[in-house]
N, C-alpha and C positions, 0 to 999 in steps of 0.2 A: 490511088492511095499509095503512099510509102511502102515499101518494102522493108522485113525486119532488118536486112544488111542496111537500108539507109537510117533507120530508127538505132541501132547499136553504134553507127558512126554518129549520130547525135547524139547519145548519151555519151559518148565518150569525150565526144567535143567540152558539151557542158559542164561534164565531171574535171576535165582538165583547167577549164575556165576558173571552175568557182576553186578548186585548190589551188590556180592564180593567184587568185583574188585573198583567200586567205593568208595566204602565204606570206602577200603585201601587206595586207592589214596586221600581221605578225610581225612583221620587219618594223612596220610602219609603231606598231607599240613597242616594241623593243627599243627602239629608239629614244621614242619619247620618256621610255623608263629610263636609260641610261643618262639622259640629260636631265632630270630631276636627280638622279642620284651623282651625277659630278656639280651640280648646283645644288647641291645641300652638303656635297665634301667641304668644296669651293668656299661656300660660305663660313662654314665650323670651321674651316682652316682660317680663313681673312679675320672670322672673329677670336679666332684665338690669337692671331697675330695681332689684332687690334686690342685684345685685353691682356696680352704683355707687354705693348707699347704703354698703353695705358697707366698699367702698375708699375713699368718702369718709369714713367713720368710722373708718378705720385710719390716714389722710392726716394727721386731725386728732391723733389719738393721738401720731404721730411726727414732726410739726412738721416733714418733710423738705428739707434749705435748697435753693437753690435754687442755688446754688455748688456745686460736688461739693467744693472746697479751700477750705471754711468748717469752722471745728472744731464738731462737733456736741454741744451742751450740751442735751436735752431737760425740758420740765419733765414731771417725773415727777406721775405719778397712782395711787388706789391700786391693789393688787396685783389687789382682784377686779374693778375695772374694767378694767384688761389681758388680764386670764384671759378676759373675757366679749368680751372685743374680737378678742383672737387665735383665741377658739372658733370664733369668727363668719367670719372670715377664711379660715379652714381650709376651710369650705365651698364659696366662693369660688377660693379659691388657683389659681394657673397659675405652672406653674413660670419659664417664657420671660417671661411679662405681669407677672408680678408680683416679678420677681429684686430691682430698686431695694427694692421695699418689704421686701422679705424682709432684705434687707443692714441695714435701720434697723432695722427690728425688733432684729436680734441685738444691734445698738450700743444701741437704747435697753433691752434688755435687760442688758448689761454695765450699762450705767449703772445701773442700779435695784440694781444687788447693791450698788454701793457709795452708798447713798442714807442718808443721817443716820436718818431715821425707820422701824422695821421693817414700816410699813403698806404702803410704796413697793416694798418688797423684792419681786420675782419670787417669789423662797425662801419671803416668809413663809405662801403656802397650804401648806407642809407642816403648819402646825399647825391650816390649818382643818378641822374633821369631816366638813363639808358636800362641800367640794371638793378633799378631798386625790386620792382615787381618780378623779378626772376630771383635774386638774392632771397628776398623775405621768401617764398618756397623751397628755396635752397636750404636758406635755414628752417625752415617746420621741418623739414626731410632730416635734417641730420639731426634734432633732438628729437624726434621721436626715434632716428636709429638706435640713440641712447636708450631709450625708455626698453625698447625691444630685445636688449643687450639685457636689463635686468630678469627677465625670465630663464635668461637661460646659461648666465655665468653660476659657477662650483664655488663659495666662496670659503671650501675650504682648501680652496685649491690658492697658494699666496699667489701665482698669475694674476688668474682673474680676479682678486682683491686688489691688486694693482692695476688692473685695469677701469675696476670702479671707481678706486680715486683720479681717473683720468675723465668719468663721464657725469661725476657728481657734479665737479667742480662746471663742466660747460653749463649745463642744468642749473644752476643756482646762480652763474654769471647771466645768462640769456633771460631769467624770468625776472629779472630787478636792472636799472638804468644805472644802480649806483657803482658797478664798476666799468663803465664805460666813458674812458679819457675825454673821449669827444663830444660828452652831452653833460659832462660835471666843469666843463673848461669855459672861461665869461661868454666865448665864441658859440655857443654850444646852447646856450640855455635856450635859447630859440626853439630849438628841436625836441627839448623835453616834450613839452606836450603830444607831437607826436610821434614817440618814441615808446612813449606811459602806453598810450594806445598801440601799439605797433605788439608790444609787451602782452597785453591783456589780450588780444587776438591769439598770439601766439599761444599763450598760457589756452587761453578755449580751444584751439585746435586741438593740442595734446591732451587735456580732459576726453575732448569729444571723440578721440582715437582709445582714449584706455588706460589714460596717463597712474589714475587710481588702481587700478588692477594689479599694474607692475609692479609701482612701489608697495602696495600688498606684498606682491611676490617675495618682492627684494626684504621684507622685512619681517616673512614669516620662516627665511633662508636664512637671516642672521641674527633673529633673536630666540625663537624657538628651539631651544638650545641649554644641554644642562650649563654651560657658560655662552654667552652672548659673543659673536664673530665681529663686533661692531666698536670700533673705539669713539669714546663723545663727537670727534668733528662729522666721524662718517652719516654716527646717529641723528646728529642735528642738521646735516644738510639736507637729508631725506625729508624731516618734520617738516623744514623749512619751505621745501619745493612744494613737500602736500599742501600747506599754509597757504602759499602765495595766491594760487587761483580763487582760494575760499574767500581770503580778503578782498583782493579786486573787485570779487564780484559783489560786495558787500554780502556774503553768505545767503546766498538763494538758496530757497527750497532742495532743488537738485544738485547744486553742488556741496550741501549740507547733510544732505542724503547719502551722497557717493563717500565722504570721507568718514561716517559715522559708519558704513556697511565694511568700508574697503584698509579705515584706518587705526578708528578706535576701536573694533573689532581686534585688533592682533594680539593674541593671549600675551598679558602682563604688559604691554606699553608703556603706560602710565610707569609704573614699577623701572621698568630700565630707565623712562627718561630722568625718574626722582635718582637714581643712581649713578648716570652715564653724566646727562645731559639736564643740569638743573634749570638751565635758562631757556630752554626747550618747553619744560614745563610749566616755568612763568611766563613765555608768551601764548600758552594755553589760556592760562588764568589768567592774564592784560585780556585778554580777546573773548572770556568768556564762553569758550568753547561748552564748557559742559550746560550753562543754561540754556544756549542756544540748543544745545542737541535734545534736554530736557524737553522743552517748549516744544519742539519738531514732534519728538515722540511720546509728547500727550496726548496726541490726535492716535485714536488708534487702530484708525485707516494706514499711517505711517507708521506704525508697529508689526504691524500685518505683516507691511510691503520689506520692513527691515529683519524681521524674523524670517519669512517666507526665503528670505535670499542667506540669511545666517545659517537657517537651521539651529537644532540645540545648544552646539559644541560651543558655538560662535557666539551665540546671542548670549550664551554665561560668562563669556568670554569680552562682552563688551557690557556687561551690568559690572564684572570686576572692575573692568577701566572707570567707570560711571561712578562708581562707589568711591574707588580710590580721589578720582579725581575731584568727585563734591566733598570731600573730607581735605583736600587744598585746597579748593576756592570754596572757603566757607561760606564766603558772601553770598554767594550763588545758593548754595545747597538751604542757607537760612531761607533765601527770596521763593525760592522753590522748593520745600518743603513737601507740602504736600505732593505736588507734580510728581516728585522726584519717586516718592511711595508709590503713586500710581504706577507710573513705569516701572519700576523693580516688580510689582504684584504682575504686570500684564508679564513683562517677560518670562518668567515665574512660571507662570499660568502657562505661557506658550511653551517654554520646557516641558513641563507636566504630560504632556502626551508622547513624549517619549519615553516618558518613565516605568516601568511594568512591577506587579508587586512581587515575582519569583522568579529565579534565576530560567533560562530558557537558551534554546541554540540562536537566538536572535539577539540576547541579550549580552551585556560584560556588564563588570562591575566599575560604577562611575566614582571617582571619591568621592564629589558633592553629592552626586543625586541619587547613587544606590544603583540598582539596575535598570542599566539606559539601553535603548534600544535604537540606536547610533553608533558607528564604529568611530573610531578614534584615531586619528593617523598621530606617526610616529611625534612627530614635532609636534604636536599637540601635547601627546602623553609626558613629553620631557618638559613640557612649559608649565603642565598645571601646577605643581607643589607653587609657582609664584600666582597661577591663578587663586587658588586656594587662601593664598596670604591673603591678597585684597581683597575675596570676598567675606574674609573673618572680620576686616574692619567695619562691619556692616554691625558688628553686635559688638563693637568697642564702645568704654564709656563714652567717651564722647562723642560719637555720632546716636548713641541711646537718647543721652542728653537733649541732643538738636532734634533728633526727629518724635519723641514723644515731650518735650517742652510743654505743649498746650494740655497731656495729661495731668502732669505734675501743678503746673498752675492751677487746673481746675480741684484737682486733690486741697492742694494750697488752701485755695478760697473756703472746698467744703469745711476743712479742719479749723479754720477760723470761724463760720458759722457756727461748729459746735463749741467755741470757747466764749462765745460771745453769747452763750446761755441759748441757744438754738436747742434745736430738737429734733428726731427725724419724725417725718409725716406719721400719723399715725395711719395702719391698714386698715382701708374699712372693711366690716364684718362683709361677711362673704352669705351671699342669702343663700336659701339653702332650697 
């Protein structure tokens, strides 16, 4: 058997061994720690190097002056040198860090549509082979940056109202063919068709991203307002963009849905557009908006589903629209008549459960509805006096006239039977 002198010299062998051993395996992670963390300087360093090459190669592209109240004249370059400059950007991009460049970009992109030579044109990768299919994601990516932009610009800040006027105008150029040089030109007409298509894709990408929501945003920011932030062209560009997809798609279900919840919904619309933007709300009435919306929310599974997402504030908020609006397209509010009572009753009805009979800590006081049990955000409070307006047109003569018509006729008729020697029935005795 061993002896303990030879047992103590083996423990101490083994004790030396394995704090070897550790000692390696510490060395052995230390290291690999150190080279993870100079390959993650390394990288944040190259990538900041590469996203000031970057911005400095985007800098140069859009010559950006150095005046904000300088008219911006760019010299244009051609189209796949842009393409390849904006790709590159996109990698880079911050929404907050990068807004200025983002605002030029859209302005030297207007300008390129209207450029003498078709090599300059934004437009013209639709005929290249190589890069159409990259360009067309190019472009959904940067109109919906736009759309993304309305959530979160101040526009009482004149900046960012200047930078809307830089993101309206792409938005309103990208979803119509009619200002694009190269598809209005005799060489050109070839590609209309698909270009119409190319359009209406685009248009459905940006719905199916949110495209409703934001211009909501955008226009519950500058109209809900004891004055309106919005001059006519701003107003009409906005209608406009809402418009386009609804049309295209011949007004489906859902996208008849989204604009009724996301657009006639905006306290007083109607109201600003009769004031701002008169041609706004004659292509309303060309298009029959409100019958259509009438028709939709007959059904009142679709009432539910549009209350359910309005709530109180909202849904009184789009019976104003509703009102206002069947009282200018008369034609409509006569065809739909009746309809049009049932919806005002259901939505009505669907208020009514926020309404309470005594004041309470859950309660304020509503001006239409007395004590509502829904709070009321600030822009809302400063809109209603115009909500208010529209909904008094509900008991003006002339909408009394159209909508009770079939009383008075039958009045009519009785008061002629009695002059024509009629009589009223006699009661039969009541047995007893």
């Amino acid at each position: 058997m061993f002896s303990k002198l030879e047992l103590c010299k083996t423990d101490q062998f083994l004790g030396k061994s394995r704090a070897a051993r550790e000692e390696r395996a510490t060395e052995r992670q230390r290291e690999c720690s150190a080279i993870t963390i100079q390959a993650l300087a390394r990288r944040y360093l190259v990538r900041c190097r590469i996203s000031r090459q970057i911005r400095c190669e985007v800098d140069q592209l859009l010559s950006i002056p150095v005046e904000s109240d300088v008219s911006y004249v760019p010299v244009l370059r051609p189209a796949v040198e842009v393409y390849h400059v904006i790709e590159k950007f996109f990698m880079v991009y911050k929404q907050s860090e990068d807004a200025l460049r983002f605002e030029y970009l859209c302005r030297y992109l207007m300008a390129s549509m209207n450029a003498d030579t078709t090599k300059h044109m934004y437009v013209s990768l639709l005929v290249s082979k190589e890069l159409v299919v990259s360009w067309i994601a190019q472009l959904k990516e940067l109109l919906w940056k736009c759309c993304k932009y309305f959530t979160v610009l101040k526009l009482e800040c004149q900046h960012d109202m200047k930078m809307l006027s830089a993101l309206l105008p792409l938005l309103v150029t990208f979803t119509s063919s009619n200002g694009w040089k190269i598809v209005n030109s005799k060489a050109g007409e070839s590609l209309k068709p698909g270009v119409n298509q190319l359009i209406k894709n685009i248009m459905g990408h940006l719905t199916t991203k949110g495209l409703y929501s934001t211009l909501q945003t955008l226009l519950l920011k500058g109209l809900c307002k004891a004055k309106p932030l919005f001059k006519t062209t701003t107003l009409s560009a906005i209608l406009m963009i809402a418009l386009r997809p609804l049309i295209a798609s011949e007004f489906c279900t859902n996208l008849l849905t989204l604009f009724i919840v996301h657009i006639l919904s905006v306290p007083a619309l109607v109201q600003h557009l009769s004031t701002l933007s008169p041609d706004c709300l004659t292509m309303l009435i060309t298009h029959r908006i409100f019958s259509k919306a009438i028709s939709l929310l007959c059904d009142n599974q679709n009432t539910k589903i549009v209350f359910n997402t309005l709530e109180g504030n909202y849904a009184l908020c789009l019976l104003a629209n509703l009102i206002q609006l069947g009282g200018t397209e008369l034609e409509g509010l006569i065809e739909n008549t009746s309809n049009f009572m049932h919806v005002a009753t259901r939505l009505l009805q669907c208020c009514q459960q926020y309404v309470q009979n005594k004041r309470s800590n859950l309660t304020h006081w509503h001006p239409v509805l007395g004590w509502f049990a829904q709070k009321t955000d600030q822009s809302l409070h400063e809109a209603m006096p115009l909500v208010v307006q529209q909904l008094s047109e509900l008991w003006s003569l002339k909408m009394i006239k159209l909508l009770f018509e079939p009383l008075f006729l039958f009045t009519g008729s009785f008061d002629c039977s009695l002059s024509d020697g009629g009589s009223l029935p006699a009661a039969s005795p009541s047995k007893s």
